[in-house]
C-alpha positions as protocol buffer text, in pm:
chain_id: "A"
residue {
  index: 1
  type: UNK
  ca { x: 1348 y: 1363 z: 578 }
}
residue {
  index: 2
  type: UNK
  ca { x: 1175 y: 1301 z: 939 }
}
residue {
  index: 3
  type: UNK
  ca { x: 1084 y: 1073 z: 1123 }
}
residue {
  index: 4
  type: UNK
  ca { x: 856 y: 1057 z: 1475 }
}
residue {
  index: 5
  type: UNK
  ca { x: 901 y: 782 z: 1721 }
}
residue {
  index: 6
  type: UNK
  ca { x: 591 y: 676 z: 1927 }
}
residue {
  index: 7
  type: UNK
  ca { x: 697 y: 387 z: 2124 }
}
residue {
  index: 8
  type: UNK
  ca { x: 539 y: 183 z: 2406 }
}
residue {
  index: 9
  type: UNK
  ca { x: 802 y: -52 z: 2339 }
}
residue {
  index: 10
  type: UNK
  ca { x: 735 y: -448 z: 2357 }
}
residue {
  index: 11
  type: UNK
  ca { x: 978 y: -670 z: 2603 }
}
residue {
  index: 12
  type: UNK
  ca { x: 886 y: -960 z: 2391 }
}
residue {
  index: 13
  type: UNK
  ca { x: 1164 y: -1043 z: 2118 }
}
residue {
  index: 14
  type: UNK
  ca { x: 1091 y: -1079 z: 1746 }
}
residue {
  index: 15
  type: UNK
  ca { x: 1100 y: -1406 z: 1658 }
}
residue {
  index: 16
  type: UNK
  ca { x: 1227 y: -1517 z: 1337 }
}
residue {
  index: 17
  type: UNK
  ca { x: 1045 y: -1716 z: 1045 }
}
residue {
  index: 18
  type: UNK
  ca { x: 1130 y: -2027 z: 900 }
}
residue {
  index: 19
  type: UNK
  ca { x: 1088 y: -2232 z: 620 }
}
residue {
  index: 20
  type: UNK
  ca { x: 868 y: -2506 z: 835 }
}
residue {
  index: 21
  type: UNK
  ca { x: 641 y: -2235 z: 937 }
}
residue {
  index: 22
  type: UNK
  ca { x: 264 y: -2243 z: 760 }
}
residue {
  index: 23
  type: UNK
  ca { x: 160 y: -1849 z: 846 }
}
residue {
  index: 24
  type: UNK
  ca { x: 356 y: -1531 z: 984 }
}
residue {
  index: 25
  type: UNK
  ca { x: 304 y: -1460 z: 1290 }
}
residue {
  index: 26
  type: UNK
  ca { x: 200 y: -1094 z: 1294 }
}
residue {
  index: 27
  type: UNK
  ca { x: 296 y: -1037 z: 1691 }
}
residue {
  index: 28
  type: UNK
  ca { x: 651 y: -834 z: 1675 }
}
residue {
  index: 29
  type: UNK
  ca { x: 675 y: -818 z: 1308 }
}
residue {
  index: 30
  type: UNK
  ca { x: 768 y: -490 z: 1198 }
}
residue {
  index: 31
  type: UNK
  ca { x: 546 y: -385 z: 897 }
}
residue {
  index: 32
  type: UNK
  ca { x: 643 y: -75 z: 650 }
}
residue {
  index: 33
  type: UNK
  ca { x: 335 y: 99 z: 502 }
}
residue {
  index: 34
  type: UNK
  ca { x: 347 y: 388 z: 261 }
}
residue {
  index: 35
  type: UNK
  ca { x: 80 y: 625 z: 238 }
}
residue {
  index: 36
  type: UNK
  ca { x: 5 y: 485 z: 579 }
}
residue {
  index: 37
  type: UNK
  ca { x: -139 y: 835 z: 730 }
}
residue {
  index: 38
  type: UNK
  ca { x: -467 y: 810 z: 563 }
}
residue {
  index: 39
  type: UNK
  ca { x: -740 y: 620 z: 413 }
}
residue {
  index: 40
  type: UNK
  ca { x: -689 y: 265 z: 323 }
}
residue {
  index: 41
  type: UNK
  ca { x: -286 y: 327 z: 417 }
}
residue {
  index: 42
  type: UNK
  ca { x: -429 y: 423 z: 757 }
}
residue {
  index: 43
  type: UNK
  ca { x: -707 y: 142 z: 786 }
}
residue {
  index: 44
  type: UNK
  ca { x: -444 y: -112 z: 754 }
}
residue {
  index: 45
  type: UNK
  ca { x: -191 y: 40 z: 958 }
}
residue {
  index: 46
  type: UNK
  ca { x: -482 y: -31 z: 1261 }
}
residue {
  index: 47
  type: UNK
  ca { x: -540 y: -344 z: 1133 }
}
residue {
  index: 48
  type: UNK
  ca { x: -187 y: -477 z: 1158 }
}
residue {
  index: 49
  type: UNK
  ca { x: -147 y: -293 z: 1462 }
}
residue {
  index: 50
  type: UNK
  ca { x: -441 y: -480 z: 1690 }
}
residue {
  index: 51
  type: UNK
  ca { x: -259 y: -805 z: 1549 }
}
residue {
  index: 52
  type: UNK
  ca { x: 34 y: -700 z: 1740 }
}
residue {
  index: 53
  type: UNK
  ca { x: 263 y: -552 z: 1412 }
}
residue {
  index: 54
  type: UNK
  ca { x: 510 y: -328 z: 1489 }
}
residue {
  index: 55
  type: UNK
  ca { x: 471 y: -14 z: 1273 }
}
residue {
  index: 56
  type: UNK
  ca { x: 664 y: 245 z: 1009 }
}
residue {
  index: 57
  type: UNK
  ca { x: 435 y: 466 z: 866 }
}
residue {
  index: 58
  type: UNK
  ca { x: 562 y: 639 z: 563 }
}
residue {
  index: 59
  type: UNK
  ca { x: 409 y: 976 z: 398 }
}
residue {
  index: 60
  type: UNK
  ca { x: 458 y: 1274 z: 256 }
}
residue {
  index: 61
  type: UNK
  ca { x: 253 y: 1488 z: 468 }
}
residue {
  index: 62
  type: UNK
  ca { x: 434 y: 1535 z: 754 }
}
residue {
  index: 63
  type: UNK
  ca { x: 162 y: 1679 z: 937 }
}
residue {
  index: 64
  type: UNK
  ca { x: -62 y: 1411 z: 866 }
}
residue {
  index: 65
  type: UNK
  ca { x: 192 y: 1176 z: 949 }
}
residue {
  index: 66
  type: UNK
  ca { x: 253 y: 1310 z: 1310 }
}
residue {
  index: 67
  type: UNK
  ca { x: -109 y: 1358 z: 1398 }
}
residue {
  index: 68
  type: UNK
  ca { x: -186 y: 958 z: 1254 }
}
residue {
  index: 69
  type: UNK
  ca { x: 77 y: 804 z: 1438 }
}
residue {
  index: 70
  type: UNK
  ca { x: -8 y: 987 z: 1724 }
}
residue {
  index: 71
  type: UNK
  ca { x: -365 y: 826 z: 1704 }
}
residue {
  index: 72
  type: UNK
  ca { x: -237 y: 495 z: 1605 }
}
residue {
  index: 73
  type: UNK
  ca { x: -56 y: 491 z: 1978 }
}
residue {
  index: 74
  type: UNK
  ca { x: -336 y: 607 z: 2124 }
}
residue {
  index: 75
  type: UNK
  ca { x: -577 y: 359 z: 1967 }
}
residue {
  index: 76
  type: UNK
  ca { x: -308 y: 30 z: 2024 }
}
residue {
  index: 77
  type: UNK
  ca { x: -142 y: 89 z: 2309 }
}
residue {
  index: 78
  type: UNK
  ca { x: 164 y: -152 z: 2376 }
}
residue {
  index: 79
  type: UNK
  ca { x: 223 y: -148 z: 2015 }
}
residue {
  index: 80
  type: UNK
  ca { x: 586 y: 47 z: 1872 }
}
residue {
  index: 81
  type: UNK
  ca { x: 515 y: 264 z: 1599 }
}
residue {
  index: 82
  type: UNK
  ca { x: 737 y: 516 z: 1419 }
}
residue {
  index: 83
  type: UNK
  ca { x: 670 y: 778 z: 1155 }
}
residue {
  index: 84
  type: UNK
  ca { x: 929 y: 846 z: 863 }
}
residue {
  index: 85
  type: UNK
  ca { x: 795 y: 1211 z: 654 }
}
residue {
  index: 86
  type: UNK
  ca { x: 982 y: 1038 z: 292 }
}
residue {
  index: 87
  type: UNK
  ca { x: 895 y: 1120 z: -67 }
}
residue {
  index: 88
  type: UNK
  ca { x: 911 y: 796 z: -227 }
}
residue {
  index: 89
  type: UNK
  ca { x: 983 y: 913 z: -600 }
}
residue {
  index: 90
  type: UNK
  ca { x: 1343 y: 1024 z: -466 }
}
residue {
  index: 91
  type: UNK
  ca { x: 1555 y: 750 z: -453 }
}
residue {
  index: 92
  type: UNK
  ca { x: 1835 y: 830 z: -224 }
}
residue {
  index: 93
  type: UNK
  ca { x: 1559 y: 937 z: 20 }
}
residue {
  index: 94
  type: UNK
  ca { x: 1369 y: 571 z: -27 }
}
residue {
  index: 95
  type: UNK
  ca { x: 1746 y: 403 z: 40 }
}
residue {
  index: 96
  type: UNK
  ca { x: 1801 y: 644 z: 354 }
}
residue {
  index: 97
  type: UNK
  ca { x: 1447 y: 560 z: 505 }
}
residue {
  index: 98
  type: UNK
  ca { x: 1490 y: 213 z: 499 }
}
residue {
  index: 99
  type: UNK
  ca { x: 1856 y: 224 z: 644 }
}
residue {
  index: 100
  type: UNK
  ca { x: 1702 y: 415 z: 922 }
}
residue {
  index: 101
  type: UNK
  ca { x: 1395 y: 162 z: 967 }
}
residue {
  index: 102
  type: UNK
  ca { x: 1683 y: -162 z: 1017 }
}
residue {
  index: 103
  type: UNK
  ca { x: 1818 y: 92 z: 1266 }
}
residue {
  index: 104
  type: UNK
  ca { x: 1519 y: 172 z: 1390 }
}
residue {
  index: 105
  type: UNK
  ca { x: 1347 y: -226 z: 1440 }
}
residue {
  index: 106
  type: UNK
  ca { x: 1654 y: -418 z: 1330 }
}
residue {
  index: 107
  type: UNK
  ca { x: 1452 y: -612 z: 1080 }
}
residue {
  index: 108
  type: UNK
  ca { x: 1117 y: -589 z: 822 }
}
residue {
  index: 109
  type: UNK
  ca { x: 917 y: -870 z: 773 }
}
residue {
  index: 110
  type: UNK
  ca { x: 634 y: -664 z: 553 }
}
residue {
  index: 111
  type: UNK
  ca { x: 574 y: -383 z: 329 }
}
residue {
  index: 112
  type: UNK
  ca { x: 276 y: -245 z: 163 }
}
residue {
  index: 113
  type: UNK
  ca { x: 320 y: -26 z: -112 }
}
residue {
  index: 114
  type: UNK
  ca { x: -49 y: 178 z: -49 }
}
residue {
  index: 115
  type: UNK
  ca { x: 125 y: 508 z: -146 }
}
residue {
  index: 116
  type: UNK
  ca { x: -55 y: 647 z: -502 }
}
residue {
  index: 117
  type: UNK
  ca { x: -204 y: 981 z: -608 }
}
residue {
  index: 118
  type: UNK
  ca { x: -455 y: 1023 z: -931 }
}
residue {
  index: 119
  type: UNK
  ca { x: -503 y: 1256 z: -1154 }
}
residue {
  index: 120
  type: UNK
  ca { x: -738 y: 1187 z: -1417 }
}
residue {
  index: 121
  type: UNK
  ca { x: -836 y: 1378 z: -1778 }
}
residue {
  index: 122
  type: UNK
  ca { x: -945 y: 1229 z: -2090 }
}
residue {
  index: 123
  type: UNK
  ca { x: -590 y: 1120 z: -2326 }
}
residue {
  index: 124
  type: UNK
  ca { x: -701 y: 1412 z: -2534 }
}
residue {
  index: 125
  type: UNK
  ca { x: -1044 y: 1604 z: -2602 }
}
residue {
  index: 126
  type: UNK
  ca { x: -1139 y: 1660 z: -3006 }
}
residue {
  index: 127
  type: UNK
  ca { x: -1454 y: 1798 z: -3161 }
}
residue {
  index: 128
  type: UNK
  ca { x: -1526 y: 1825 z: -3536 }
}
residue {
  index: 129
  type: UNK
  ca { x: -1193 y: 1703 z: -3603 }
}
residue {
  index: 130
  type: UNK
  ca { x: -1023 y: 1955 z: -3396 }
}
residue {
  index: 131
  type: UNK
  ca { x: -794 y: 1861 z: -3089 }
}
residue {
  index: 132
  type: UNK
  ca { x: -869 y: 2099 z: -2797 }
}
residue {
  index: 133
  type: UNK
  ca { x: -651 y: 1955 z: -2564 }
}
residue {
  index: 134
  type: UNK
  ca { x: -430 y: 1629 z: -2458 }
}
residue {
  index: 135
  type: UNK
  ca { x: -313 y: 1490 z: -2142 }
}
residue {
  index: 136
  type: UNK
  ca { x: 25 y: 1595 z: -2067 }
}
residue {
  index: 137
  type: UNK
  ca { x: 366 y: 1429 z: -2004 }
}
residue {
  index: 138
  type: UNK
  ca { x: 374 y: 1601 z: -1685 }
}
residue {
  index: 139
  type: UNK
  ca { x: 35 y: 1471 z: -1562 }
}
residue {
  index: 140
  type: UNK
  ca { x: 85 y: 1122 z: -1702 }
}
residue {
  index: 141
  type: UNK
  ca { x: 458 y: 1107 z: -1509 }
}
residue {
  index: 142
  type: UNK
  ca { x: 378 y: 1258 z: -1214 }
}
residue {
  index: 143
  type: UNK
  ca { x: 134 y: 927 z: -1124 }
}
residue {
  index: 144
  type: UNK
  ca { x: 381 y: 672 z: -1287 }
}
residue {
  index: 145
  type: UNK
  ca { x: 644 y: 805 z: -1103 }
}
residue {
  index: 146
  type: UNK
  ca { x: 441 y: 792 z: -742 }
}
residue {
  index: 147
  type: UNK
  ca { x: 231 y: 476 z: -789 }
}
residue {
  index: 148
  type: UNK
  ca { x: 468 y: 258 z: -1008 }
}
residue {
  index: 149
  type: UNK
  ca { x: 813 y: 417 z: -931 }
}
residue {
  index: 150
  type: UNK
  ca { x: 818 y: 506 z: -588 }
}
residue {
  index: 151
  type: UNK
  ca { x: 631 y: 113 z: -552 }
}
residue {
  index: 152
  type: UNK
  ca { x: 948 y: -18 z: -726 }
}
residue {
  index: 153
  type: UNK
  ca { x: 1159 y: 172 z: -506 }
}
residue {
  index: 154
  type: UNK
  ca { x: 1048 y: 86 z: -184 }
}
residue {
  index: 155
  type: UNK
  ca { x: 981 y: -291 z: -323 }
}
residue {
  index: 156
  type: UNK
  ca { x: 1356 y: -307 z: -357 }
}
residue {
  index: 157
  type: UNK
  ca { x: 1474 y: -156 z: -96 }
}
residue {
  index: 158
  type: UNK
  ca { x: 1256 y: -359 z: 155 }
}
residue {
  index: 159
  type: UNK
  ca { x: 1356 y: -684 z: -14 }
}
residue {
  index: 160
  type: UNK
  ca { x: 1687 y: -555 z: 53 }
}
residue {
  index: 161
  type: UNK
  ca { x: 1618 y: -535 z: 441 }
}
residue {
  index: 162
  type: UNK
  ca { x: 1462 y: -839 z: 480 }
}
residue {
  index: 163
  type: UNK
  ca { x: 1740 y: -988 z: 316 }
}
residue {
  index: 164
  type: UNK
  ca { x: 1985 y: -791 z: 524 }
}
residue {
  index: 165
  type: UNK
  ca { x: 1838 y: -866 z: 880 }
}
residue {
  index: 166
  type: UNK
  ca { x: 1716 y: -1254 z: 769 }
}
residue {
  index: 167
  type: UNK
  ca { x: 1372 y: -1202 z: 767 }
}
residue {
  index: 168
  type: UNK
  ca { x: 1152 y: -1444 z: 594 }
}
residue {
  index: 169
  type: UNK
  ca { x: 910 y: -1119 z: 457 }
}
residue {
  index: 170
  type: UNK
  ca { x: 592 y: -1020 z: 253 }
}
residue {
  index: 171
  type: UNK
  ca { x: 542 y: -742 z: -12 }
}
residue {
  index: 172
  type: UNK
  ca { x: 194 y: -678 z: -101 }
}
residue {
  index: 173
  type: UNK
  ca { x: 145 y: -411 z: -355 }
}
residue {
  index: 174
  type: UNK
  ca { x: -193 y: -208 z: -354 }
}
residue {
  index: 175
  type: UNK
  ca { x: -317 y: -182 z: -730 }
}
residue {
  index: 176
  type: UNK
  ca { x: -698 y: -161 z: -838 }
}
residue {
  index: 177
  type: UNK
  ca { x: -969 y: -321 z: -1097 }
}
residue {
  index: 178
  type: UNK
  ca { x: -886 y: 15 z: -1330 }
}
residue {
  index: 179
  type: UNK
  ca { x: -549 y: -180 z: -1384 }
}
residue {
  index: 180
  type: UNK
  ca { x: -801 y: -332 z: -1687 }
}
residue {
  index: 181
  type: UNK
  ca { x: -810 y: -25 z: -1796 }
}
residue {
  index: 182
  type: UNK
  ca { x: -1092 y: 284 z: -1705 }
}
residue {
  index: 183
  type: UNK
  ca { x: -1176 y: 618 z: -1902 }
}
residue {
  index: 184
  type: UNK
  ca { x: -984 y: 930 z: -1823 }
}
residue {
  index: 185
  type: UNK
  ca { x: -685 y: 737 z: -1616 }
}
residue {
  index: 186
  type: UNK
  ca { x: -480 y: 639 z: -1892 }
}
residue {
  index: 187
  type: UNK
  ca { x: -193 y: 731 z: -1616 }
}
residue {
  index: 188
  type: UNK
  ca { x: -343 y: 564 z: -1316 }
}
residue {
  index: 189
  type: UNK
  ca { x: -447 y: 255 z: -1521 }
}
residue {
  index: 190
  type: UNK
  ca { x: -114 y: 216 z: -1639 }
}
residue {
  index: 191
  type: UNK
  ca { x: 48 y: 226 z: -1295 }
}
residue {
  index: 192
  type: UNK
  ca { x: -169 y: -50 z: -1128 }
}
residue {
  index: 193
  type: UNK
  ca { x: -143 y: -267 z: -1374 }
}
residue {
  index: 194
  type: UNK
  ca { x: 226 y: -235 z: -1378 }
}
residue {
  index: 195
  type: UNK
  ca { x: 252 y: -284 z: -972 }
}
residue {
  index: 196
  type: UNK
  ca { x: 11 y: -542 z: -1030 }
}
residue {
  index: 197
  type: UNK
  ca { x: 309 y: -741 z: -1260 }
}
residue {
  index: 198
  type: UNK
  ca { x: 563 y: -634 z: -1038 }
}
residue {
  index: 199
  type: UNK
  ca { x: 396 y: -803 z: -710 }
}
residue {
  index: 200
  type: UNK
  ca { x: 369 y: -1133 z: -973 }
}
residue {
  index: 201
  type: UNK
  ca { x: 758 y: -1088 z: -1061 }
}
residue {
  index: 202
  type: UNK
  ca { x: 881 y: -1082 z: -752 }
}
residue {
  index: 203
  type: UNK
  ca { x: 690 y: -1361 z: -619 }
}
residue {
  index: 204
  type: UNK
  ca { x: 887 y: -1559 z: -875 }
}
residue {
  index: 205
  type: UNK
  ca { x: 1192 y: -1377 z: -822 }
}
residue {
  index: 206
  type: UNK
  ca { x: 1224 y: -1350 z: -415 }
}
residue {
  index: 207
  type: UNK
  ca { x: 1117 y: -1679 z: -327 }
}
residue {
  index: 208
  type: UNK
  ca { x: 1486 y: -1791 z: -274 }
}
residue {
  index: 209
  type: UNK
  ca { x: 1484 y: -1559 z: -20 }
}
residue {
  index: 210
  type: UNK
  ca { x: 1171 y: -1650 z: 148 }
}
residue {
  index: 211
  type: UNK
  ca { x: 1025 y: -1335 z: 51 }
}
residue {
  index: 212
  type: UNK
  ca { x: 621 y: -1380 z: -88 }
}
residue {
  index: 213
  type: UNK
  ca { x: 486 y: -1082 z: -288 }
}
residue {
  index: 214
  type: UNK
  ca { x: 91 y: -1015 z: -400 }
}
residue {
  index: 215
  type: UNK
  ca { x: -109 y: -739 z: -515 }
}
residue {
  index: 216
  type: UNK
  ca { x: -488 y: -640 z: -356 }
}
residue {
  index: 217
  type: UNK
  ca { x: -743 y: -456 z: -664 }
}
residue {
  index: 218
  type: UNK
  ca { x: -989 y: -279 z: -465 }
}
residue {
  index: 219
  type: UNK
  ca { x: -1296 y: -165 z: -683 }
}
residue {
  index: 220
  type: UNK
  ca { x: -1481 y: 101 z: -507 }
}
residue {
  index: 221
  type: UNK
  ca { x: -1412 y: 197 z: -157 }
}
residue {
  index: 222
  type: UNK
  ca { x: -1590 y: 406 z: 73 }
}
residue {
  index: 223
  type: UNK
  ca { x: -1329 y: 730 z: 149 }
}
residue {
  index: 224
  type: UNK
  ca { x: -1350 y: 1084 z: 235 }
}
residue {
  index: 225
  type: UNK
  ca { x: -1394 y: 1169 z: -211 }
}
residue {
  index: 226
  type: UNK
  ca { x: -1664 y: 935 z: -251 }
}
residue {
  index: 227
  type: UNK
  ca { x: -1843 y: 1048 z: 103 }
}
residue {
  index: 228
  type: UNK
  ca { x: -1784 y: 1427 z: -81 }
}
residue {
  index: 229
  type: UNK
  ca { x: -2013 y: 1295 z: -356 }
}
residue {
  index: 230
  type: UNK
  ca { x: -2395 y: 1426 z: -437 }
}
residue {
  index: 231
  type: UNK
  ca { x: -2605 y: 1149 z: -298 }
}
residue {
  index: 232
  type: UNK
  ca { x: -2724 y: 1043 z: -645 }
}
residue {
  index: 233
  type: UNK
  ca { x: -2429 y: 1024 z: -750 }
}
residue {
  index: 234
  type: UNK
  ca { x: -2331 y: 793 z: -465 }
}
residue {
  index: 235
  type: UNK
  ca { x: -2674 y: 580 z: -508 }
}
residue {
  index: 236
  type: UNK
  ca { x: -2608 y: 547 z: -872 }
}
residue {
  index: 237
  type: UNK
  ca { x: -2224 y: 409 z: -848 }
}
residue {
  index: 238
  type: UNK
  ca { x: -2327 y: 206 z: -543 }
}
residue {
  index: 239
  type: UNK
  ca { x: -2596 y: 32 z: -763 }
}
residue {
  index: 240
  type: UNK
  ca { x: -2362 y: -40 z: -1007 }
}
residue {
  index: 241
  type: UNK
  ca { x: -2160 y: -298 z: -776 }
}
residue {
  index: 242
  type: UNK
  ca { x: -2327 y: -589 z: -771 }
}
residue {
  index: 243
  type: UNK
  ca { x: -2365 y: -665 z: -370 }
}
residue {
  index: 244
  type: UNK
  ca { x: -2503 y: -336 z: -371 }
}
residue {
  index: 245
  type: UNK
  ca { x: -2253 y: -111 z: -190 }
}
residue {
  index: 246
  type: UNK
  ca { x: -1924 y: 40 z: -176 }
}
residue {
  index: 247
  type: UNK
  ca { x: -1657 y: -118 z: -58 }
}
residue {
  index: 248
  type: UNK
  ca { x: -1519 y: -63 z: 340 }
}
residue {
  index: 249
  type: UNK
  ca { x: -1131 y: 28 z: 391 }
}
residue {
  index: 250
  type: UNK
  ca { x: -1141 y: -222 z: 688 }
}
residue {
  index: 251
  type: UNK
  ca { x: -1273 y: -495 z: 429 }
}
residue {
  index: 252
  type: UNK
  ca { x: -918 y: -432 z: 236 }
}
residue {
  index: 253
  type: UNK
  ca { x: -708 y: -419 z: 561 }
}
residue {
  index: 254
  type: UNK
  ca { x: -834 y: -746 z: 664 }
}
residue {
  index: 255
  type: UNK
  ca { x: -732 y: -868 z: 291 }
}
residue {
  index: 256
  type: UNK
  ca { x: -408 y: -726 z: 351 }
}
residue {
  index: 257
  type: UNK
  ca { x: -361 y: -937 z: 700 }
}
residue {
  index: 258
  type: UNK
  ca { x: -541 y: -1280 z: 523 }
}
residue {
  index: 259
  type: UNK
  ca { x: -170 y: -1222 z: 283 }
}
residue {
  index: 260
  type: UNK
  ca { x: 68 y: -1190 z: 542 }
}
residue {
  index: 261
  type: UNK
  ca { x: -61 y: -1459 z: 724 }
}
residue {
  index: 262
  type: UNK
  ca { x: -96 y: -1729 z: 510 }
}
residue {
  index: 263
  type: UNK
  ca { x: 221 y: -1821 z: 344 }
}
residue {
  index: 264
  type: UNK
  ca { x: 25 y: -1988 z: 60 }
}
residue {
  index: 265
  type: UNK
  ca { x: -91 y: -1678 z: -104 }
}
residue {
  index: 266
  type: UNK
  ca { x: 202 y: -1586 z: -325 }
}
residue {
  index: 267
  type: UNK
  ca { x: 231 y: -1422 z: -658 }
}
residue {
  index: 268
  type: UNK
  ca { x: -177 y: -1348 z: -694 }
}
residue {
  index: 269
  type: UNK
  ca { x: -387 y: -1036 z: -782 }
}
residue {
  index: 270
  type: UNK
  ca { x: -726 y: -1066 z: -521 }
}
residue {
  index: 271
  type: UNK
  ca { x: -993 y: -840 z: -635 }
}
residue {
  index: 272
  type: UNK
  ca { x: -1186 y: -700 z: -362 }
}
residue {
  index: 273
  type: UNK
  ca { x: -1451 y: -510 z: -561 }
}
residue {
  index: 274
  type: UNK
  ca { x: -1811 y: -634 z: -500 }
}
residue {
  index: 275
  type: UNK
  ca { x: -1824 y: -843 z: -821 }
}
residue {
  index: 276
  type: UNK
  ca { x: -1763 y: -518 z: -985 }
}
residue {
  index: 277
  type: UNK
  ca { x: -1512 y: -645 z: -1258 }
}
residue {
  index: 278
  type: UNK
  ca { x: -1663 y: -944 z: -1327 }
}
């Protein structure tokens, strides 16, 4: 594991929430993100950031990692931000990481568990009776145990720090409308609807710690695989939203920052899809 420190630190103390309080204060808050070096990890990351949020940025690339923290300094200056290169599937690593993020901030207030990969194919392919091929165990695992597992993981073990360094704290975990279920992501499917149930469990279940939990479904956001796409392609799945376009990654990072600071939203699924799954 490795971890980058980027600090222009703050003089101001975190302050501490309480049960009186009707939002969270984002100023000084120290906010975990996974997947946080790119795309909608990354859009939020800036998000929280201008708000004041202190950051840890965890990813696997540890490239990526440097060069986006690097940029998130640049772009917020007076704001602490730190880097942690963690593979989220391995659980000692997950325990160590947070460990070093108390030592790191001495607290966490919020986590977002962004981190997921896909990797779509049809549950099996069959013609005139004949099964050509299947999806495999491997490629089915390998996205429940990044999106659903590693989401667990971290989910506990940032509980487990607010707890530890009395922080009244937020989870929010990053699912999507194919949680319904969509063709050819049996696996992905599967895995946001199950972090989708976990956000709604632990809602119920952290509240005695004055921990809130919620989940955000994105439909179809605008990234670097859609902008990849033939234009036609991208007219024809943009006219198939019903306001007409794709979705913006700053449109879900302010959705993330409308959770953490109201401290009514607890234990809810928002869509942010355009009307797509209606």
């Amino acid at each position: 594991m490795a971890r980058w420190t980027f600090p222009v630190f703050l003089s101001i103390l975190a302050l501490g929430q309480n049960d009186s309080e009707v939002s969270m204060e984002l100023t000084n808050k120290v906010v975990v993100i996974t997947g946080g070096a790119g795309g909608l990890g990354l859009a939020m990351a800036n998000e929280l950031a201008a708000a004041g949020a202190k950051l840890a940025i965890i990813d696997s690339d540890q490239d990526k990692l440097e060069n986006s923290c690097a940029d998130l300094a640049g772009a917020n200056p007076g704001v602490e931000i730190q880097g942690y290169a963690v593979d989220i599937t391995d659980e000692e690593d997950v325990m160590a990481v947070f460990q070093y993020i108390l030592e790191d901030f001495g607290q966490v207030n919020v986590l977002i568990n962004n981190a997921g990969i896909l990797r779509d194919g049809m549950l099996l392919k069959a013609k005139d009776g004949v099964v050509s091929d299947r999806m495999s165990l491997q490629q089915f695992s390998s996205v429940i145990d990044v999106n659903l597992a590693g989401s667990f993981l971290c989910g506990r073990e940032a509980a487990a720090a607010m707890i530890t360094s009395k922080q009244a704290g937020v989870i929010i975990n990053i699912s999507s409308i194919a949680r319904a279920g969509n063709v050819g992501q049996s696996n992905y499917s599967a895995s946001k609807a199950g972090v989708a149930a976990m956000a709604v469990g632990w809602a119920k279940e952290l509240s005695r710690y004055n921990i809130r939990a919620a989940a955000i479904a994105p439909g179809v956001i605008a990234t670097d695989m859609t902008a990849a796409m033939k234009p036609e392609a991208l007219a024809r799945l943009s006219q198939m939203v019903p306001v007409g376009r794709l979705g913006e990654a700053q449109e879900v990072a302010k959705t993330a920052r409308f959770i953490i600071e109201n401290d009514y939203i607890n234990g809810r699924v928002i869509e942010i899809d355009g009307g797509l799954s209606m």
